[in-house]
C-alpha positions as CSV (number, residue, x, y, z in Angstrom):
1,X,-211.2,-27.2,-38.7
2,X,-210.5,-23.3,-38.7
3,X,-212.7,-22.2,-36.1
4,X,-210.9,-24.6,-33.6
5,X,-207.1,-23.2,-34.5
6,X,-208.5,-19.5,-34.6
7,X,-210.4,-20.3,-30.6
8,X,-207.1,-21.2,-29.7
9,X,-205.0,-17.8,-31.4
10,X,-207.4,-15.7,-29.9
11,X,-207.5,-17.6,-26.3
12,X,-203.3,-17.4,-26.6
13,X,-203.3,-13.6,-27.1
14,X,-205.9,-13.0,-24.5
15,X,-203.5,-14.8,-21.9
16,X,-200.3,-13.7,-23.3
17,X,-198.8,-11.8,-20.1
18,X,-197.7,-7.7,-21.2
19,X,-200.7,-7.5,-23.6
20,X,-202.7,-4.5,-22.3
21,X,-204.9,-2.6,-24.5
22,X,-205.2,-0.1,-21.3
23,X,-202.7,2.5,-22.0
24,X,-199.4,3.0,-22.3
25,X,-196.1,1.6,-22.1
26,X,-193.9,2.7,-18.8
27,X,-191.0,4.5,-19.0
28,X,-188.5,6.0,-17.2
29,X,-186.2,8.8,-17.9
30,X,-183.4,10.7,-16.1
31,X,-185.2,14.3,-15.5
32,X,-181.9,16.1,-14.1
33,X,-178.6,15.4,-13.0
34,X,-178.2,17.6,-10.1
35,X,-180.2,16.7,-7.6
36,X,-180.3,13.9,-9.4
37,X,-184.4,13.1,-10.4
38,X,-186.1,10.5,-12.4
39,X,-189.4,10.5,-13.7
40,X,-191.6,7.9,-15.2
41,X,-195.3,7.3,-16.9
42,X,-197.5,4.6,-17.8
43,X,-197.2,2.5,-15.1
44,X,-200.0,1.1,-12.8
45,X,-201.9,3.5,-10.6
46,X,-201.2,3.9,-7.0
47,X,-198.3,0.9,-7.9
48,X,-195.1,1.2,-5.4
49,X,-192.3,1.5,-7.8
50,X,-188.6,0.5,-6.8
51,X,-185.8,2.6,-8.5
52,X,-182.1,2.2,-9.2
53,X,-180.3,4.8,-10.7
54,X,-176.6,3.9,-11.6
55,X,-173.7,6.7,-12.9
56,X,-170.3,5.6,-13.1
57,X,-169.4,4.8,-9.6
58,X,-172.5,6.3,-8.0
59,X,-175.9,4.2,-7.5
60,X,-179.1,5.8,-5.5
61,X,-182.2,3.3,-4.4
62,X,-185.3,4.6,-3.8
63,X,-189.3,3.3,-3.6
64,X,-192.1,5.5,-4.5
65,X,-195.7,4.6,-5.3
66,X,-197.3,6.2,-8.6
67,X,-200.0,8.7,-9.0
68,X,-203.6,7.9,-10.1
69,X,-202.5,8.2,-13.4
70,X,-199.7,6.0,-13.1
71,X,-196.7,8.5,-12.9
72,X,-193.9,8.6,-10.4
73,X,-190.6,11.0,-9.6
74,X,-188.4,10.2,-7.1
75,X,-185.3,12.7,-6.1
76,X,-182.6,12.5,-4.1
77,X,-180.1,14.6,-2.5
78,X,-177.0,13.4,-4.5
79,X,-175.8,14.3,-7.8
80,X,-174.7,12.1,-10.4
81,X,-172.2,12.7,-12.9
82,X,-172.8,13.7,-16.6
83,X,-170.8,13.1,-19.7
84,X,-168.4,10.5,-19.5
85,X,-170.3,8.0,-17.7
86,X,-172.8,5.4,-18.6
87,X,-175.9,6.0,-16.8
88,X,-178.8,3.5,-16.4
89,X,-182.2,3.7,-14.6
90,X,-184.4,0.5,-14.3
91,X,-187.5,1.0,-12.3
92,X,-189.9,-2.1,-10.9
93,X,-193.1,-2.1,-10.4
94,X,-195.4,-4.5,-6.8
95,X,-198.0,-4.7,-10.0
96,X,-195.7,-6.2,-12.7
97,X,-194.9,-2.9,-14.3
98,X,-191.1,-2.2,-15.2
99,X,-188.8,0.1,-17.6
100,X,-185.3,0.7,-18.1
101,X,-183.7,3.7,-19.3
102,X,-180.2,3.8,-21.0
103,X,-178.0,6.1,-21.9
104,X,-174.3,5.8,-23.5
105,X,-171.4,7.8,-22.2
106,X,-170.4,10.4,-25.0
107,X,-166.9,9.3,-26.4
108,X,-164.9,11.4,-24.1
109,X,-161.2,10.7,-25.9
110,X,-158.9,13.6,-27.0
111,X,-160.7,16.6,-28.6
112,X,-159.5,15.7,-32.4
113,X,-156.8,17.6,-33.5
114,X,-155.7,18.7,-29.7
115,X,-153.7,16.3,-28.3
Protein backbone atom coordinates (compact mmCIF):
# COMPACT_ATOMS: atom_id res chain seq x y z
CA UNK A 1 0.00 0.00 0.00
CA UNK A 2 2.97 2.47 0.64
CA UNK A 3 5.18 1.72 -2.17
CA UNK A 4 2.28 2.61 -4.55
CA UNK A 5 1.43 6.34 -2.84
CA UNK A 6 5.33 6.93 -2.48
CA UNK A 7 5.80 5.88 -6.81
CA UNK A 8 3.32 8.37 -7.25
CA UNK A 9 5.09 11.45 -4.77
CA UNK A 10 8.21 10.77 -6.34
CA UNK A 11 6.76 10.59 -10.13
CA UNK A 12 4.75 14.10 -9.06
CA UNK A 13 8.05 15.88 -8.06
CA UNK A 14 9.91 14.55 -10.95
CA UNK A 15 7.25 16.30 -13.29
CA UNK A 16 6.45 19.22 -11.20
CA UNK A 17 7.52 22.12 -13.83
CA UNK A 18 10.38 24.86 -12.01
CA UNK A 19 11.98 21.88 -10.09
CA UNK A 20 15.65 21.93 -11.39
CA UNK A 21 18.29 20.57 -9.35
CA UNK A 22 20.76 22.24 -12.14
CA UNK A 23 21.72 25.46 -10.62
CA UNK A 24 20.43 28.48 -9.72
CA UNK A 25 17.51 30.56 -9.53
CA UNK A 26 17.45 33.64 -12.21
CA UNK A 27 17.53 36.92 -11.24
CA UNK A 28 17.59 40.22 -12.39
CA UNK A 29 18.79 43.34 -10.94
CA UNK A 30 19.01 47.00 -11.85
CA UNK A 31 23.10 47.45 -12.32
CA UNK A 32 22.95 51.36 -12.77
CA UNK A 33 20.75 54.10 -13.38
CA UNK A 34 22.43 56.17 -15.84
CA UNK A 35 22.80 54.61 -18.80
CA UNK A 36 20.39 52.73 -17.45
CA UNK A 37 21.82 48.68 -17.28
CA UNK A 38 20.37 45.50 -16.01
CA UNK A 39 22.04 42.43 -15.28
CA UNK A 40 20.87 39.03 -14.59
CA UNK A 41 22.23 35.18 -13.68
CA UNK A 42 20.96 31.82 -13.49
CA UNK A 43 19.09 31.65 -16.40
CA UNK A 44 19.40 29.08 -19.29
CA UNK A 45 22.48 29.17 -21.50
CA UNK A 46 22.58 30.69 -24.77
CA UNK A 47 18.49 31.53 -23.83
CA UNK A 48 17.22 34.88 -25.65
CA UNK A 49 15.95 36.90 -22.86
CA UNK A 50 13.26 39.68 -23.30
CA UNK A 51 13.58 42.72 -20.81
CA UNK A 52 11.23 45.49 -19.54
CA UNK A 53 12.53 47.96 -17.45
CA UNK A 54 9.88 50.42 -16.08
CA UNK A 55 10.68 53.94 -13.83
CA UNK A 56 8.08 56.24 -13.27
CA UNK A 57 6.99 57.35 -16.60
CA UNK A 58 9.89 55.84 -18.48
CA UNK A 59 9.91 52.05 -19.87
CA UNK A 60 12.95 50.57 -22.11
CA UNK A 61 12.44 46.97 -24.12
CA UNK A 62 15.17 45.17 -25.06
CA UNK A 63 16.10 41.27 -26.12
CA UNK A 64 19.42 39.78 -25.45
CA UNK A 65 20.44 36.14 -25.43
CA UNK A 66 22.51 34.76 -22.30
CA UNK A 67 25.99 33.71 -21.97
CA UNK A 68 27.16 30.01 -21.62
CA UNK A 69 26.70 30.35 -18.18
CA UNK A 70 23.42 31.72 -18.25
CA UNK A 71 24.06 35.44 -17.66
CA UNK A 72 22.80 38.39 -19.53
CA UNK A 73 23.21 42.63 -19.42
CA UNK A 74 21.49 44.61 -21.54
CA UNK A 75 22.02 48.67 -21.66
CA UNK A 76 20.55 51.22 -23.16
CA UNK A 77 21.14 54.78 -23.97
CA UNK A 78 18.41 56.38 -21.72
CA UNK A 79 18.53 57.08 -18.14
CA UNK A 80 15.97 56.38 -15.76
CA UNK A 81 15.07 58.18 -12.76
CA UNK A 82 16.16 57.28 -9.13
CA UNK A 83 14.51 57.96 -5.82
CA UNK A 84 11.05 58.80 -6.02
CA UNK A 85 9.95 56.35 -8.43
CA UNK A 86 9.02 52.81 -8.31
CA UNK A 87 11.12 50.85 -10.59
CA UNK A 88 10.52 47.26 -11.77
CA UNK A 89 12.46 44.92 -14.16
CA UNK A 90 10.81 41.57 -15.26
CA UNK A 91 12.92 39.68 -17.65
CA UNK A 92 11.54 36.39 -19.92
CA UNK A 93 13.21 33.82 -20.88
CA UNK A 94 12.37 31.54 -25.13
CA UNK A 95 13.49 28.51 -22.55
CA UNK A 96 10.96 29.13 -19.74
CA UNK A 97 13.31 31.13 -17.53
CA UNK A 98 11.91 34.43 -15.89
CA UNK A 99 12.70 36.94 -12.85
CA UNK A 100 11.31 40.07 -11.68
CA UNK A 101 13.07 42.69 -9.82
CA UNK A 102 11.26 45.26 -7.50
CA UNK A 103 12.17 48.06 -5.96
CA UNK A 104 9.93 50.70 -3.74
CA UNK A 105 10.20 54.41 -4.26
CA UNK A 106 11.87 55.89 -0.94
CA UNK A 107 9.01 57.99 0.83
CA UNK A 108 9.89 61.15 -0.80
CA UNK A 109 7.37 63.59 1.51
CA UNK A 110 8.65 66.73 3.40
CA UNK A 111 12.08 66.27 5.13
CA UNK A 112 10.56 65.97 8.90
CA UNK A 113 10.78 68.99 10.68
CA UNK A 114 11.29 71.29 7.31
CA UNK A 115 8.22 72.05 5.92
Amino acid sequence: MRLPLLLGAVSLLLLAPGVSAAGPKPRVWLADQTPARVAGSGFRAKERVAIVLTSGKVTLRKSVVTTATGRLQASWNASIAGGCQPTWIAAIGAKGSRAVYREVANDCGPIPGKL
